[in-house]
N, CA and C atoms as an extended XYZ file, in Angstrom:
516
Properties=species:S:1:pos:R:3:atomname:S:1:resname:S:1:resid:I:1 pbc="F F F"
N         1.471       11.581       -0.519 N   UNK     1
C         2.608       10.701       -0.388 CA  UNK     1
C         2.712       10.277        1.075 C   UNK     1
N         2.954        9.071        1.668 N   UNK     2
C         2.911        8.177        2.395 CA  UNK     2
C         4.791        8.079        3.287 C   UNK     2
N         4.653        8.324        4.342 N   UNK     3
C         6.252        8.038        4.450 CA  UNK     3
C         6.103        6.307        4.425 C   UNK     3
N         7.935        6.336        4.456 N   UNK     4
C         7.825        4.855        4.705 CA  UNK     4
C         8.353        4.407        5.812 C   UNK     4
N         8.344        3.124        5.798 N   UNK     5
C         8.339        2.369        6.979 CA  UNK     5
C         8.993        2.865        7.730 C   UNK     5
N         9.027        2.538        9.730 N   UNK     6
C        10.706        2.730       10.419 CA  UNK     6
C        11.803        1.938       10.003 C   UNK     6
N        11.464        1.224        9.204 N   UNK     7
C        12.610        0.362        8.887 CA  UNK     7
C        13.324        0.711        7.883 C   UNK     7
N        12.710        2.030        7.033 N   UNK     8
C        13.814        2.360        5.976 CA  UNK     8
C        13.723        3.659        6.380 C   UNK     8
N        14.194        4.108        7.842 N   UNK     9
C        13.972        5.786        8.424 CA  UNK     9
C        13.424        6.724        7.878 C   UNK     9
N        13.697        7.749        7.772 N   UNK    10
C        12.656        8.869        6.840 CA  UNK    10
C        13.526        9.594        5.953 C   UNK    10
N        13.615        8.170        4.916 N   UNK    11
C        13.780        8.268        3.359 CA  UNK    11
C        12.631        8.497        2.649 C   UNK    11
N        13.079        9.591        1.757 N   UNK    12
C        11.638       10.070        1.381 CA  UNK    12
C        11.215        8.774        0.303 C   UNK    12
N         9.833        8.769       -0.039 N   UNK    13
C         9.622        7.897       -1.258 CA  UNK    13
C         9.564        8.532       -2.743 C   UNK    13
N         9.763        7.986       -3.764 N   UNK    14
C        10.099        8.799       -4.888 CA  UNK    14
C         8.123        9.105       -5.117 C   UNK    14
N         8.430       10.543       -6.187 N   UNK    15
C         7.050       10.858       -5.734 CA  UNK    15
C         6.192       10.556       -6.981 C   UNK    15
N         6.762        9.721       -7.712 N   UNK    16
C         5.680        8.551       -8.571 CA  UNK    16
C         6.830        7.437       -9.058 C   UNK    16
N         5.919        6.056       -9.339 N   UNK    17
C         6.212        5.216      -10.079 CA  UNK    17
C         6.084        5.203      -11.080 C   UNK    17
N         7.962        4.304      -11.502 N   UNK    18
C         7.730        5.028      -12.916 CA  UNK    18
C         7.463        3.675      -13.975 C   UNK    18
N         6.797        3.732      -14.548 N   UNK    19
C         6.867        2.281      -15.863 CA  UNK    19
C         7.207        3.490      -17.112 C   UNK    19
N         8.170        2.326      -17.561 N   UNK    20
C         8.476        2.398      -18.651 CA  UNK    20
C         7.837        2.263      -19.633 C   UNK    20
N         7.474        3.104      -20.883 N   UNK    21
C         6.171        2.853      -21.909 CA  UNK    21
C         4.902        3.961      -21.466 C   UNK    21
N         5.174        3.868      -20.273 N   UNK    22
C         3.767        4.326      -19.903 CA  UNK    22
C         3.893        5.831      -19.015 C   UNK    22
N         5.273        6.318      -18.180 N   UNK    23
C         4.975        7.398      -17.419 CA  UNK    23
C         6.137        8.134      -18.544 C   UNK    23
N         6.376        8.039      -19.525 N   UNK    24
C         7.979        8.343      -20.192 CA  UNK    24
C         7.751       10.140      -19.841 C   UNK    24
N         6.833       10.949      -20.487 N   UNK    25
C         6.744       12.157      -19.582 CA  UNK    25
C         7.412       12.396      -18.546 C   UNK    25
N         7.283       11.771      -17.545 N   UNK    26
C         7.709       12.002      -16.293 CA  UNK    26
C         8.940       11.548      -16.234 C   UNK    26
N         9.488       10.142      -16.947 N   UNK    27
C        10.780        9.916      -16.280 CA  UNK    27
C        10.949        8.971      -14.922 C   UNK    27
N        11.801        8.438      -14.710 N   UNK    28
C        11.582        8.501      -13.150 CA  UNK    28
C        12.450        9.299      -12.115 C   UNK    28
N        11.775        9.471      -10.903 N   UNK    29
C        12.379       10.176      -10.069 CA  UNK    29
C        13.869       10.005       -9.400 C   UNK    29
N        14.761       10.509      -10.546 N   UNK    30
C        16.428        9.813       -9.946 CA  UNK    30
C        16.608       10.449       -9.299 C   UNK    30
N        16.441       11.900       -8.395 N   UNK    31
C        16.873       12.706       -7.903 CA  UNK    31
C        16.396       12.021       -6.143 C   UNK    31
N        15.363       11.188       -6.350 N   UNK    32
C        15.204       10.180       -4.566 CA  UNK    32
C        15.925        9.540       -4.791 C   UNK    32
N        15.801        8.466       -5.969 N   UNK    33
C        16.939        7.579       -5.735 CA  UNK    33
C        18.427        7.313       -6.012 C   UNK    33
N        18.569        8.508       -5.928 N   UNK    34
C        20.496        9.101       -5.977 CA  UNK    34
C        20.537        9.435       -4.339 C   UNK    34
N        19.662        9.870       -3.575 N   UNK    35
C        19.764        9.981       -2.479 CA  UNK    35
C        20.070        8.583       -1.523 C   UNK    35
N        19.316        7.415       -1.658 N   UNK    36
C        19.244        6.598       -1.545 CA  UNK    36
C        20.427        5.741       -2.327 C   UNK    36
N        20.517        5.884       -3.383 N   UNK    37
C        21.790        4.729       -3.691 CA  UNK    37
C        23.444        5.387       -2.918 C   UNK    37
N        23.368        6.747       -2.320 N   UNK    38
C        24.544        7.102       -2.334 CA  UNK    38
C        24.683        6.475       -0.625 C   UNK    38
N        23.753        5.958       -0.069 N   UNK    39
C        24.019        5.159        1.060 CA  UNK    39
C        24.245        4.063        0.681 C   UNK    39
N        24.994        3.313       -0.175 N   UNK    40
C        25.116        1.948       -0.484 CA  UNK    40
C        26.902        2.010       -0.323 C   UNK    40
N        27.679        1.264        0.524 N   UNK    41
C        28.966        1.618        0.213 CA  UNK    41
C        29.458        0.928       -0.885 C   UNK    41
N        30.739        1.277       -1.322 N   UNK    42
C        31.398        0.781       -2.581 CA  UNK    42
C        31.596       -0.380       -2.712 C   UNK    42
N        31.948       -1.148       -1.568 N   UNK    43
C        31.835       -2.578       -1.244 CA  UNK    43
C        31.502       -2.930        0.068 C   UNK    43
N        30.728       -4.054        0.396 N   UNK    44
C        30.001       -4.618        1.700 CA  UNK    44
C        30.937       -5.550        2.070 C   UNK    44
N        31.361       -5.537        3.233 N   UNK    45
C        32.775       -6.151        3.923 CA  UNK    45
C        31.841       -7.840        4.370 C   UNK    45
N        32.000       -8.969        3.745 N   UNK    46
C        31.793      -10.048        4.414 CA  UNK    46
C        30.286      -10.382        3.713 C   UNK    46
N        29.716      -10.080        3.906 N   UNK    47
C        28.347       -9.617        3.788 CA  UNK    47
C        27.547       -8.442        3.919 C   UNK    47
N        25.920       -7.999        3.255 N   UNK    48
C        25.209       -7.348        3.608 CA  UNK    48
C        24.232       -7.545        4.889 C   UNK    48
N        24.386       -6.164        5.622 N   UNK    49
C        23.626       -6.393        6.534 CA  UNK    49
C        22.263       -6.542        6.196 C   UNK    49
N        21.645       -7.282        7.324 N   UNK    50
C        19.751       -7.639        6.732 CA  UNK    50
C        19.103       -6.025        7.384 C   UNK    50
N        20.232       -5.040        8.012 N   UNK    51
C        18.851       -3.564        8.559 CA  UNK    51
C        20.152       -2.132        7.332 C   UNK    51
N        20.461       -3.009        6.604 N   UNK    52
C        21.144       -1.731        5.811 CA  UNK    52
C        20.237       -1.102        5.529 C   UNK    52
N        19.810        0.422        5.490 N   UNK    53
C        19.088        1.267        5.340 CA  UNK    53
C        18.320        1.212        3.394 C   UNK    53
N        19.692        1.220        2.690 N   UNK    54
C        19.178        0.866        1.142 CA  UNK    54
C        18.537       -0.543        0.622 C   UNK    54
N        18.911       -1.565        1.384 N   UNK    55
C        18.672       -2.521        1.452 CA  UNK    55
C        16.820       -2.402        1.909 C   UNK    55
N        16.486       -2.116        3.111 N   UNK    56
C        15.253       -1.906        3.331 CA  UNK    56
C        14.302       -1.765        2.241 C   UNK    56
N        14.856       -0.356        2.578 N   UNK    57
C        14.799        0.928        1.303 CA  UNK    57
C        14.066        0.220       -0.282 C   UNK    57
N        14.841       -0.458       -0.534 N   UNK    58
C        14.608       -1.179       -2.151 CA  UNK    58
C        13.631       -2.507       -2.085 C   UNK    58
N        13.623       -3.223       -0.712 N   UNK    59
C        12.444       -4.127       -0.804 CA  UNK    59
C        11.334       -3.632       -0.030 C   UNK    59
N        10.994       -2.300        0.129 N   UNK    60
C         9.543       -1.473        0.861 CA  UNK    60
C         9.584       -0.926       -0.896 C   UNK    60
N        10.338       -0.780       -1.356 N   UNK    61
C         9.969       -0.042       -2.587 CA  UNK    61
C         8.726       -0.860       -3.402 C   UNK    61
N         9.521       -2.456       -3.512 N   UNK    62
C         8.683       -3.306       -4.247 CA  UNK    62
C         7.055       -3.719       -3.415 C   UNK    62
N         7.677       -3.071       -2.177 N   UNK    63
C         5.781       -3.909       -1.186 CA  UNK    63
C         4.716       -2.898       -1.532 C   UNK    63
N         5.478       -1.710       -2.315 N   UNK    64
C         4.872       -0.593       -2.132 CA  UNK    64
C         4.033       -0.180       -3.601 C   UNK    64
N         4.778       -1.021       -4.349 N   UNK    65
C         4.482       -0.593       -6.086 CA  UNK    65
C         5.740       -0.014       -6.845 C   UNK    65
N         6.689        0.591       -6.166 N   UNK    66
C         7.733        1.179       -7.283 CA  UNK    66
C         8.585        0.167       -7.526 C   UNK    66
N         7.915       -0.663       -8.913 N   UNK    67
C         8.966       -1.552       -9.046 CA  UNK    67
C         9.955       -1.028       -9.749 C   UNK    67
N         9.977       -0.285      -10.449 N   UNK    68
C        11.275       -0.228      -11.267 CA  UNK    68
C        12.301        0.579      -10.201 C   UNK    68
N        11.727        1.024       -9.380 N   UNK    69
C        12.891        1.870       -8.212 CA  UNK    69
C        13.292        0.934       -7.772 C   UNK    69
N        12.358       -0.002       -7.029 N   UNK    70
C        12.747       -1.512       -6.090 CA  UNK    70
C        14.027       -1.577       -7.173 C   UNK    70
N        14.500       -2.358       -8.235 N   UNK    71
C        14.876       -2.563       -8.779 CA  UNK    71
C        16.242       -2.181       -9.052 C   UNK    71
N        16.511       -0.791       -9.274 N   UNK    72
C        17.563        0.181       -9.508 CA  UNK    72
C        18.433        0.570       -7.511 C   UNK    72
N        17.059        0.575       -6.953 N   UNK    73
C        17.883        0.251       -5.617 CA  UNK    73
C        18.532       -0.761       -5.314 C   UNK    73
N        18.195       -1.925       -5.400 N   UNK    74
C        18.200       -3.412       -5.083 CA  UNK    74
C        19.675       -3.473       -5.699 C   UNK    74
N        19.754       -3.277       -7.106 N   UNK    75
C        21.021       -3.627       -8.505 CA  UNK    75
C        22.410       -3.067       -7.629 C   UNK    75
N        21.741       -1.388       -7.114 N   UNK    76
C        23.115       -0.918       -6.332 CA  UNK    76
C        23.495       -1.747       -4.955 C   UNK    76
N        22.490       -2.091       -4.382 N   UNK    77
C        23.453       -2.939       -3.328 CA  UNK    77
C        23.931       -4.068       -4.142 C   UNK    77
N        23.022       -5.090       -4.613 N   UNK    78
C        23.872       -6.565       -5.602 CA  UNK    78
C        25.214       -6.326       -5.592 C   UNK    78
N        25.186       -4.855       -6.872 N   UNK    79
C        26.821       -4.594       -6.903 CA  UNK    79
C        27.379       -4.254       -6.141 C   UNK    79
N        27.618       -4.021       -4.862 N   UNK    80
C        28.233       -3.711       -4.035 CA  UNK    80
C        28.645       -4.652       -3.004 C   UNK    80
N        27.522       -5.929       -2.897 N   UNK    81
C        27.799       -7.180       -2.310 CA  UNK    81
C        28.773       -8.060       -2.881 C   UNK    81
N        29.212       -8.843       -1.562 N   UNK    82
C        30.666       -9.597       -1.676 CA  UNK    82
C        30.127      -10.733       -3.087 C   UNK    82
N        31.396      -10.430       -3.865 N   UNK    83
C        31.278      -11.289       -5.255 CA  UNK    83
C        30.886      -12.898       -4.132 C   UNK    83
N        30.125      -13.905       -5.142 N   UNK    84
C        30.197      -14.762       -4.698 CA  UNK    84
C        29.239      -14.938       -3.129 C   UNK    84
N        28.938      -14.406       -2.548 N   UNK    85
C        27.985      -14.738       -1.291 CA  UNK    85
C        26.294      -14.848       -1.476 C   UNK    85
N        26.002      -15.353       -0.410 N   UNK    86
C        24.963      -15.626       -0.442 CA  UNK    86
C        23.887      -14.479       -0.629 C   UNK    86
N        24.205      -13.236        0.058 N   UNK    87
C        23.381      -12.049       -0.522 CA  UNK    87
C        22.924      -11.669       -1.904 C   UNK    87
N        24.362      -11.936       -2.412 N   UNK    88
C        24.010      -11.703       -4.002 CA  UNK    88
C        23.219      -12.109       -4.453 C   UNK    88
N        23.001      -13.664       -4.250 N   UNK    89
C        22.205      -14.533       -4.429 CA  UNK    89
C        20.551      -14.309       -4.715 C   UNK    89
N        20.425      -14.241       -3.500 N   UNK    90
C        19.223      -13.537       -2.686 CA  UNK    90
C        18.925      -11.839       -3.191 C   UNK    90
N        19.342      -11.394       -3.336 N   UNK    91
C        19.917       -9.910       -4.213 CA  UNK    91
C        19.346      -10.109       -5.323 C   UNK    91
N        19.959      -11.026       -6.288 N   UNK    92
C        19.148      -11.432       -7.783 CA  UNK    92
C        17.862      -11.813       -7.934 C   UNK    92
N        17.641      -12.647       -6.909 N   UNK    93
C        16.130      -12.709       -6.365 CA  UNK    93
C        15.187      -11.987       -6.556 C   UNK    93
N        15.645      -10.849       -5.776 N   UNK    94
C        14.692       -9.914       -5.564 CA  UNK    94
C        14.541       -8.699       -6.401 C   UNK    94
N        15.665       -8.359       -7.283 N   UNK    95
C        15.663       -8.155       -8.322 CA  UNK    95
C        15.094       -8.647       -9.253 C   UNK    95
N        14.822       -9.590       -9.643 N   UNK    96
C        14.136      -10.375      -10.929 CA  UNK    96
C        12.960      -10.346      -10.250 C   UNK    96
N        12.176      -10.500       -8.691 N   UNK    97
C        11.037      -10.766       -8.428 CA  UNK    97
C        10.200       -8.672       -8.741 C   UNK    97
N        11.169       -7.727       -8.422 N   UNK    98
C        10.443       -6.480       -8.963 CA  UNK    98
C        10.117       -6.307       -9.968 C   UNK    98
N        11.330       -6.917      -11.078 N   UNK    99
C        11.146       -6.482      -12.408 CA  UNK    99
C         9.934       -7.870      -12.853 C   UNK    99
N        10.301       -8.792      -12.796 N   UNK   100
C         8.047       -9.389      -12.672 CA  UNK   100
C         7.632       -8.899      -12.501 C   UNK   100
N         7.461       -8.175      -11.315 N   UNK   101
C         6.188       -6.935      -10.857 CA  UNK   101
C         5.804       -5.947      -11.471 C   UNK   101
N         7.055       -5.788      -12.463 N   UNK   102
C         6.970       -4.336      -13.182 CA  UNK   102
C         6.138       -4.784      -14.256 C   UNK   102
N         6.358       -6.188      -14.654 N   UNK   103
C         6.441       -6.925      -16.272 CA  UNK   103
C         4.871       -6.757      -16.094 C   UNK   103
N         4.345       -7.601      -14.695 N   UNK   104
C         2.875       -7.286      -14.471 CA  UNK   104
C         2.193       -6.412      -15.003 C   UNK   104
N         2.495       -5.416      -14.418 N   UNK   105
C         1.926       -4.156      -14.278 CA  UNK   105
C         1.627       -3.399      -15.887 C   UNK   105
N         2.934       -3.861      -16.391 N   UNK   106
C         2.862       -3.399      -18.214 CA  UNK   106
C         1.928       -4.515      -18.519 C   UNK   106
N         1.188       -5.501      -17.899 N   UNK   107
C         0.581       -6.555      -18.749 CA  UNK   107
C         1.143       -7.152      -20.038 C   UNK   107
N         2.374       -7.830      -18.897 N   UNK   108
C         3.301       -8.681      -19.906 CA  UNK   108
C         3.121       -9.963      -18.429 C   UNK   108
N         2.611      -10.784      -18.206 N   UNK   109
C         2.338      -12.232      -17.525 CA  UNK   109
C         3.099      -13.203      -18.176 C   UNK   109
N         3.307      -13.249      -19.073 N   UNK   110
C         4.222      -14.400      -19.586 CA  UNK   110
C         5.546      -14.046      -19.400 C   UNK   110
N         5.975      -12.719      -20.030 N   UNK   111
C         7.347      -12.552      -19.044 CA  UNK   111
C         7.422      -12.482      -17.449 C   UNK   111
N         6.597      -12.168      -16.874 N   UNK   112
C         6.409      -12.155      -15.455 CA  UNK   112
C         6.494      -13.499      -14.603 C   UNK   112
N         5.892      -14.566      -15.041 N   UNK   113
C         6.056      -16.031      -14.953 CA  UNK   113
C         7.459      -16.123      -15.443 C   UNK   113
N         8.045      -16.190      -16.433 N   UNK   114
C         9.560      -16.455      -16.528 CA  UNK   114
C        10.528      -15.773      -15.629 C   UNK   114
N         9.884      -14.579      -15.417 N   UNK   115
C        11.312      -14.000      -14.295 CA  UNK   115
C        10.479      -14.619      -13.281 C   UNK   115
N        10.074      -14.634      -12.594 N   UNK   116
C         9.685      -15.213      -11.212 CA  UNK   116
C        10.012      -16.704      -11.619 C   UNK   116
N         9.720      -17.636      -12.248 N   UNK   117
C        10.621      -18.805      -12.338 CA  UNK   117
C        12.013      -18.632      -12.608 C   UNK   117
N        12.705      -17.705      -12.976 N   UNK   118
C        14.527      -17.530      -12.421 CA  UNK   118
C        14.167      -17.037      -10.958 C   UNK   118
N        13.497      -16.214      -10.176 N   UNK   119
C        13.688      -15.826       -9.222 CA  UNK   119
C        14.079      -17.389       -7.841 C   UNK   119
N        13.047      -17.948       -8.379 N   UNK   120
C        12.727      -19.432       -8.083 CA  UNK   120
C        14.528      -19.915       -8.029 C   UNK   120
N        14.777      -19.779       -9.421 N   UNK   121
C        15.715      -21.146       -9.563 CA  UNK   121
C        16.786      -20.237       -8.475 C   UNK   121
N        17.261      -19.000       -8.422 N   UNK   122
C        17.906      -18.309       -7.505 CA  UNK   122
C        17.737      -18.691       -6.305 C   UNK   122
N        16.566      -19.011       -5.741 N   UNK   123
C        16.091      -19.404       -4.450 CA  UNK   123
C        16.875      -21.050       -4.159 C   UNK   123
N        16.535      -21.674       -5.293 N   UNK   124
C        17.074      -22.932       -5.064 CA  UNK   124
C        18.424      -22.766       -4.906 C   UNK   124
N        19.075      -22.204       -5.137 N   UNK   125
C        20.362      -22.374       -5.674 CA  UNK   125
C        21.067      -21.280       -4.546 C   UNK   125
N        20.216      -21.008       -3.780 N   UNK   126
C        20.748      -20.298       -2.206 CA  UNK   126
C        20.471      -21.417       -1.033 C   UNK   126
N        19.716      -22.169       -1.477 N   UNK   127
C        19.211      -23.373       -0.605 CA  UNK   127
C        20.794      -23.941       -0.092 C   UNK   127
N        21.257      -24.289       -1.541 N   UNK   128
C        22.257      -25.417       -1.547 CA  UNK   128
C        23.358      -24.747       -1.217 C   UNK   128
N        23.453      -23.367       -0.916 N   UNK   129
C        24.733      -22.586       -0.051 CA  UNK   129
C        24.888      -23.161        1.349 C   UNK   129
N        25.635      -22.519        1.747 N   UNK   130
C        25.698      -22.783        3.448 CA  UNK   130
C        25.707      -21.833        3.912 C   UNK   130
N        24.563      -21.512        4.809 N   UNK   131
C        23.591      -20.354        5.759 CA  UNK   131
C        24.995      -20.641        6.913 C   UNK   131
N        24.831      -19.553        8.106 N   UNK   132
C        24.792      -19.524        9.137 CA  UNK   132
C        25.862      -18.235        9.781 C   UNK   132
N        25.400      -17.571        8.369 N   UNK   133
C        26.061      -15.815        8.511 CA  UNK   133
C        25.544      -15.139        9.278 C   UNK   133
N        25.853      -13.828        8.973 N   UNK   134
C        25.270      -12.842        9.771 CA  UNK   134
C        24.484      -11.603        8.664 C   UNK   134
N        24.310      -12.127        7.589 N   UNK   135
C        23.970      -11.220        6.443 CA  UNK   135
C        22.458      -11.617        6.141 C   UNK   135
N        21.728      -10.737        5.636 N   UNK   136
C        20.566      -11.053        4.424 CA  UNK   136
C        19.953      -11.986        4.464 C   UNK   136
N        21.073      -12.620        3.786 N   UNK   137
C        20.243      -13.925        3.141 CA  UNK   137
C        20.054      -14.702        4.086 C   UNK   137
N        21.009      -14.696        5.180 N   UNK   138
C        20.546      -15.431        6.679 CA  UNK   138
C        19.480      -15.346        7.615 C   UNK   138
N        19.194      -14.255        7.492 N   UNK   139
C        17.818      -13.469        8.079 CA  UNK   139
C        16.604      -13.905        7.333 C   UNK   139
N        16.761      -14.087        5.830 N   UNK   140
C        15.185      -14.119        5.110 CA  UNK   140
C        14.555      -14.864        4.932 C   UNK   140
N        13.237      -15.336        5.201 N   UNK   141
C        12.399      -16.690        4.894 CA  UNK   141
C        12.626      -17.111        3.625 C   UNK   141
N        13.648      -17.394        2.948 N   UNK   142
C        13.419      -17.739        1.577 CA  UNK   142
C        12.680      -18.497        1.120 C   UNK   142
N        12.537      -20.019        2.806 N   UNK   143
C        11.406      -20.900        2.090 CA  UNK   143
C        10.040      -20.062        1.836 C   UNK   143
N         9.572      -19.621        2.717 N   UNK   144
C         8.367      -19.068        2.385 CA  UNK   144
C         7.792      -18.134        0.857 C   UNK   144
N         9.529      -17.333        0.503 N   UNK   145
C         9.398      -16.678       -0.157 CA  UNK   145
C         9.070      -17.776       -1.325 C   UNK   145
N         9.755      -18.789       -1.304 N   UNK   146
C         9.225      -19.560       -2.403 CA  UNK   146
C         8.474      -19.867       -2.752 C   UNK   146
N         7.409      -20.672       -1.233 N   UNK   147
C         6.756      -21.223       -1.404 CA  UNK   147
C         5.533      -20.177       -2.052 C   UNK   147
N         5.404      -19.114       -1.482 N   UNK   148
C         4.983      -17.894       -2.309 CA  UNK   148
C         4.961      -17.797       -3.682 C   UNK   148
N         6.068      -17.294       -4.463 N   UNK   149
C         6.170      -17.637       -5.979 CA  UNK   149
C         5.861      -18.748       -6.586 C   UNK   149
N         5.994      -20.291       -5.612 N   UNK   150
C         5.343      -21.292       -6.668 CA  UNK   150
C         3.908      -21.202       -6.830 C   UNK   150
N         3.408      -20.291       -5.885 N   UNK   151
C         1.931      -20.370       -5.414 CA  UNK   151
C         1.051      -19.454       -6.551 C   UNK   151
N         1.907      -18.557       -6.935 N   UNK   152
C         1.711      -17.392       -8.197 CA  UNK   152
C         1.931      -18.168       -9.271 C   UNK   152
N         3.061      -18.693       -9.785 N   UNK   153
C         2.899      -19.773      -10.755 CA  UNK   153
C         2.421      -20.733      -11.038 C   UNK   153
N         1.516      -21.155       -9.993 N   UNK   154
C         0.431      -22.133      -10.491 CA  UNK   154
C        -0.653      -22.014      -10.926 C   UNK   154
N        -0.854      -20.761      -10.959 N   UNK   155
C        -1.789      -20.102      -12.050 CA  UNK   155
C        -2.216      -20.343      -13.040 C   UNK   155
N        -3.266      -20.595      -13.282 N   UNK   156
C        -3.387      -20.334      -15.117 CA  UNK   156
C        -2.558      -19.148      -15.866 C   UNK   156
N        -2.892      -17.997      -15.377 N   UNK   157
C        -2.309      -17.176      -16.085 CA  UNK   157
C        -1.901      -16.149      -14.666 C   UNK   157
N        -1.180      -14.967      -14.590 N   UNK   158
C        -1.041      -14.196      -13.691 CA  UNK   158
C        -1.763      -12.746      -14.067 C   UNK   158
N        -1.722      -12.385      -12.933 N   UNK   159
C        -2.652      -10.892      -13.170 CA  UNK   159
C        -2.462       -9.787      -12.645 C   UNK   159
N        -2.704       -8.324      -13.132 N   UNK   160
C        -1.401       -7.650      -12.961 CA  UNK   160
C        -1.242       -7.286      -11.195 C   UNK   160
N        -3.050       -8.193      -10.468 N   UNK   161
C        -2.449       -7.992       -8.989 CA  UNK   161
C        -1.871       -9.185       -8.599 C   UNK   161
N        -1.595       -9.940       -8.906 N   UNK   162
C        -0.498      -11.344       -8.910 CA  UNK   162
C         0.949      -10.829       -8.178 C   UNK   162
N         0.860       -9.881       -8.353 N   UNK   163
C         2.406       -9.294       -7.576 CA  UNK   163
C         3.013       -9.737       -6.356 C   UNK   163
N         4.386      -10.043       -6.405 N   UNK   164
C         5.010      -10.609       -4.896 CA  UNK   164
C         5.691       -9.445       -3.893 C   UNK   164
N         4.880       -9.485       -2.861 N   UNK   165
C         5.674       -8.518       -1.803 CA  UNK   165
C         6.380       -9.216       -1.064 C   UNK   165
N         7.592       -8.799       -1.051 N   UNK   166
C         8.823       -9.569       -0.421 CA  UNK   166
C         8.659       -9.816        1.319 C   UNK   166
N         8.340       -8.921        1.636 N   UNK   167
C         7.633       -8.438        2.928 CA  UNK   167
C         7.009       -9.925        3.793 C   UNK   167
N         5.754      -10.099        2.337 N   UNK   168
C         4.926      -11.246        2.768 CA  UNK   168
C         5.600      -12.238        3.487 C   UNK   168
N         6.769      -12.567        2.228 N   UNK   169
C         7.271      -13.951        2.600 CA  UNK   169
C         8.039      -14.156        4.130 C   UNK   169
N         8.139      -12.458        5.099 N   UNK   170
C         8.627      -12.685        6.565 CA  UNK   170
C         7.476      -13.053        7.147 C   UNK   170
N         5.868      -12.767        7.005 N   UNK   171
C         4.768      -12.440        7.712 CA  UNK   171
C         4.263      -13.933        8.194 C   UNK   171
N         4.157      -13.870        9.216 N   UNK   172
C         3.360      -15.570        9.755 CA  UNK   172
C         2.417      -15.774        9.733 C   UNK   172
């Protein structure tokens, strides 16, 4: 096991990924990510910060392979972000872009193309907000991130390494 990044301090990583269908034995590891969601506060005042620790936390999850953790991390901040802001937004995003990843991975591509085209329409539809916070969604290349996902959907088909690391879409 691999620590992770400095950017999500030394939170441990859960010590397998779990798919559904396929690790059911195992379960997944809630006992990391109860550690991790219990840093999410009950509500995020204004906005989410772009270095919140769970926040990190849940998009290193997805660069990393644990999508369904990415996922269950990600959901607890969403809910915890200001109803209505642009995080959320961006939040759903990245949520729907793990659970593609996951869909991948089960070799389901046709659902994987449909959530990454909502991830898309989410993207658009943060476009037409008005930036110039101090949160998240202010911080994140979204164009890139897009331009990313349209780049996966122009595919013939996707494949289960077709996967989007959120990561990418900061990298120059």
């Amino acid at each position: 096991m691999s620590a992770p990044p400095s950017g999500a301090g030394n939170l441990p990583l859960p010590r397998w990924a779990y798919v559904p269908g396929v690790s059911e034995k195992a379960g997944a590891d809630y006992e990391t990510l109860m550690q991790i969601a219990a840093l999410v506060p009950p509500r995020f005042q204004g906005y989410v910060p772009a270095r919140h620790p769970a926040l990190r936390y849940g998009i290193m999850l997805n660069d990393r392979g644990y999508f369904w953790e990415a996922q269950e991390i990600l959901e607890a901040v969403w809910a915890a972000a200001p109803q209505g802001g642009r995080e959320r937004i961006l939040l759903r995003a990245c949520i729907l872009i793990a659970t593609a990843n996951l869909r991948l991975r089960m070799q389901k591509p046709h659902v994987a193309a449909r959530m990454l085209g909502e991830a898309l329409g989410e993207i658009d539809v943060l476009g037409m907000r008005n930036a110039g916070g101090h949160g998240f969604a202010d911080s994140f290349p979204v164009a890139r991130l897009a331009a990313l996902i349209k780049a996966k959907l122009a595919r013939p088909q996707l494949a289960v390494t077709d996967w989007v690391t959120l990561a990418a879409a900061g990298r120059t």
